[in-house]
C-alpha positions in Angstrom: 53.4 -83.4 105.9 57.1 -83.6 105.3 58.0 -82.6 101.7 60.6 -85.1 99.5 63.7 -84.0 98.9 64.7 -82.7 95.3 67.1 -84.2 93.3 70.5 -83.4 93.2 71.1 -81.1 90.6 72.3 -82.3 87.4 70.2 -85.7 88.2 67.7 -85.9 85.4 64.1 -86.9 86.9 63.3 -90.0 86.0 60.5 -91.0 83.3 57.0 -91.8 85.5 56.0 -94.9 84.5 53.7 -95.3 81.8 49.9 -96.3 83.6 49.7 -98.7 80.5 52.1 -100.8 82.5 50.4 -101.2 85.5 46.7 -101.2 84.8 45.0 -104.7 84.4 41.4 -105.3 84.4 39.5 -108.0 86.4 36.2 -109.1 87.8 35.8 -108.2 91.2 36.2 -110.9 93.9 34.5 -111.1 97.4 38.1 -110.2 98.7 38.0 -107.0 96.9 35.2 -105.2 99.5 38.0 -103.6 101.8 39.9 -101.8 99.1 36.2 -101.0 97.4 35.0 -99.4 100.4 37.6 -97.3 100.8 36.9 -95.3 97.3 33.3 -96.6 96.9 32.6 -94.4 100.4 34.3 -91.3 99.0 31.6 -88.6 98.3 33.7 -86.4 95.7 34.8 -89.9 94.2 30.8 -91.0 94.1 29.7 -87.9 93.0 28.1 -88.5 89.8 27.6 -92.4 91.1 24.0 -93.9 90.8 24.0 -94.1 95.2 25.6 -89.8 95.3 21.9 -89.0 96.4 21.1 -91.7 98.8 23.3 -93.2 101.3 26.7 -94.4 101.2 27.3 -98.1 100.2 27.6 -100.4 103.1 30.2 -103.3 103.5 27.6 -105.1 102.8 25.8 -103.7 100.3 29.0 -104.1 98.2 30.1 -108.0 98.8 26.0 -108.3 97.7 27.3 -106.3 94.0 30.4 -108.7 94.1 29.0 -111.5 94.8 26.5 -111.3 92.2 29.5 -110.1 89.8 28.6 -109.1 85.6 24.9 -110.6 86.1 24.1 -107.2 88.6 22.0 -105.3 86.8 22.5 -102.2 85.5 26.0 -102.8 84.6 26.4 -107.0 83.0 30.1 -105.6 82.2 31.6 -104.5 84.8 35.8 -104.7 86.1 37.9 -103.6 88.8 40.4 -101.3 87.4 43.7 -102.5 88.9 47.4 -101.0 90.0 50.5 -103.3 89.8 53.3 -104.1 87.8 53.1 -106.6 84.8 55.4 -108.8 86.8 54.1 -108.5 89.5 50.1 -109.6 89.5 47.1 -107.3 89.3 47.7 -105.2 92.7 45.5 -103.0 94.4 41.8 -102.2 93.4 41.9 -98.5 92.9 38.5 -98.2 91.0 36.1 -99.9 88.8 34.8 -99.0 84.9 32.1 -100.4 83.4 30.4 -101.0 79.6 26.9 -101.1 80.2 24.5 -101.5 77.0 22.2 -99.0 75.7 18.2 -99.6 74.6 19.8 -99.5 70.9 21.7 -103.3 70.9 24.7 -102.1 69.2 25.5 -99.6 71.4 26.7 -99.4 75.1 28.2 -96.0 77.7 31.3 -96.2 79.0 31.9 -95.0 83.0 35.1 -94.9 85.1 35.9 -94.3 88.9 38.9 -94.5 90.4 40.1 -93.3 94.1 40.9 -89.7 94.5 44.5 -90.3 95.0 44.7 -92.1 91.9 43.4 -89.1 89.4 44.9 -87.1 86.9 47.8 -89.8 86.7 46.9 -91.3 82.9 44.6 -94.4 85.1 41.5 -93.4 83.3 42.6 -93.7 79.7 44.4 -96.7 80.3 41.3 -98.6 81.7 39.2 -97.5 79.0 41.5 -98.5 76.5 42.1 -101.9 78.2 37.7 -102.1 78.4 37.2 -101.5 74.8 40.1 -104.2 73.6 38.0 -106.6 75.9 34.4 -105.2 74.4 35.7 -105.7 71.4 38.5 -108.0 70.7 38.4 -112.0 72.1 41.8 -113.9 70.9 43.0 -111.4 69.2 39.8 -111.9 66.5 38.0 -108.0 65.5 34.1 -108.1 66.6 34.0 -111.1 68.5 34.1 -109.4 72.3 32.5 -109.7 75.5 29.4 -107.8 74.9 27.9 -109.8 71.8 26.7 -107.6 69.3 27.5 -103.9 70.3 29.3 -102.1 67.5 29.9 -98.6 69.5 31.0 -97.6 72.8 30.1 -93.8 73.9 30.3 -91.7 76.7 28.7 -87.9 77.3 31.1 -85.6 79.6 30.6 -81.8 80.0 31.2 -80.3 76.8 33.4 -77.0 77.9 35.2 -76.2 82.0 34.1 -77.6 84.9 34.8 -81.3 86.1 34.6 -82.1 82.4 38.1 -81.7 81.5 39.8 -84.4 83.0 37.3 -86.8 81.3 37.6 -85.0 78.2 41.5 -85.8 78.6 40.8 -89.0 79.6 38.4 -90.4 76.5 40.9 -88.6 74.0 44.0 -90.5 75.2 42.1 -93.7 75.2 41.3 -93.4 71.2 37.6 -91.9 71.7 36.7 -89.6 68.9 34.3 -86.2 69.8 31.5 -86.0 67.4 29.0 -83.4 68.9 28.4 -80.8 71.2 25.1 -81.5 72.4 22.8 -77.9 73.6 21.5 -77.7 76.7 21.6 -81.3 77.1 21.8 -82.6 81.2 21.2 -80.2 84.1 23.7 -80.3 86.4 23.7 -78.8 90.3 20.4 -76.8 88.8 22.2 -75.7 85.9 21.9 -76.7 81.7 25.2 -77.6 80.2 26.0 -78.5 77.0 27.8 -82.0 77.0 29.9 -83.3 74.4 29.4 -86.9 73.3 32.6 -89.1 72.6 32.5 -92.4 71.0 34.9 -95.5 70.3 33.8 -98.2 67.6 34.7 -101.6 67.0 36.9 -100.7 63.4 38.7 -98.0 65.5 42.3 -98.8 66.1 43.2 -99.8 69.7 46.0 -97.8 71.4 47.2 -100.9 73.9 50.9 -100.9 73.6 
């Protein structure tokens, strides 16, 4: 692979653009399958994915989850997580996150995947800050959002190392408080670990700028 030339010296870098910018949320359309496949097929993207242990989805398999759009079960909130300019339109589908309520009615999980080339880059945070402003805010009015009735959006990442960091990152720069370290809590790869457990409520301010 050819490596980019450097600047010149005295040029200062400039300024990555902020992912706030260029993230939009969307429902997914029946046009969306070819750029879904290409993340949605990944195995170190899917890893911890409902399908990781079974197959990988099909084509077809996925315009069956679009078409049938936020009635799917498990997820009745679900969005593609897009990459574009504000000017410029939604862009590309680069991953999807979805709010998906709990037993309890006022609460619901939060989960985001994007493609691999589109981690570490800020895309996380910014999609779960745009998910809870829609959750939680319709027209601009506090608790009147698109899942009717929850209060509380939480999520439950590895609590210390591991792959846990970069959604530890991610949930802190998108407003999410850390309440608890929870003991021994999920087994993962044959191993306990203790998980931390995040959580965003509908009185927490929202970081959209």
């Amino acid at each position: 692979m050819e490596e980019q030339g450097a600047p010149a010296a005295g040029t200062p870098e400039p300024e990555p653009e902020r992912a706030e910018k260029v993230v939009t949320l969307r429902p997914f359309d029946l046009a969306d399958a070819d750029d879904v496949i290409t993340w949605a097929s990944d195995p170190v993207v899917t890893a911890s994915m409902p399908w990781a242990s079974g197959p990988c989805p099909t084509r077809e398999s996925l315009l069956a989850f679009l078409r049938d759009g936020d009635s799917a079960p498990p997820h009745p909130w679900v969005r593609a997580v897009c990459l574009g300019s504000v000017s410029g339109g939604g862009g590309a589908v680069v991953g999807a996150v979805a709010v998906t309520p709990t037993d309890d009615w006022c609460r619901a999980e939060i989960g985001v995947v994007l493609a691999r080339a589109r981690w570490s880059v800020g895309l996380a945070a910014a999609a779960m800050r745009r998910a809870v402003a829609e959750v939680f805010v319709d027209g601009g009015a506090p608790r009147g959002g698109t899942l009717e009735g929850v209060e509380r959006v939480e999520a439950v990442v590895e609590a210390r190392g591991g792959g846990g960091d970069a959604s530890r990152r991610a949930l802190e720069e998108a407003g999410f408080r850390r309440e608890a370290v929870l003991r021994s809590y999920r087994a993962v790869e044959g191993q306990l670990r203790d998980m931390a457990i995040y959580s965003f409520i509908s009185t927490d301010p929202l970081l959209l700028h």
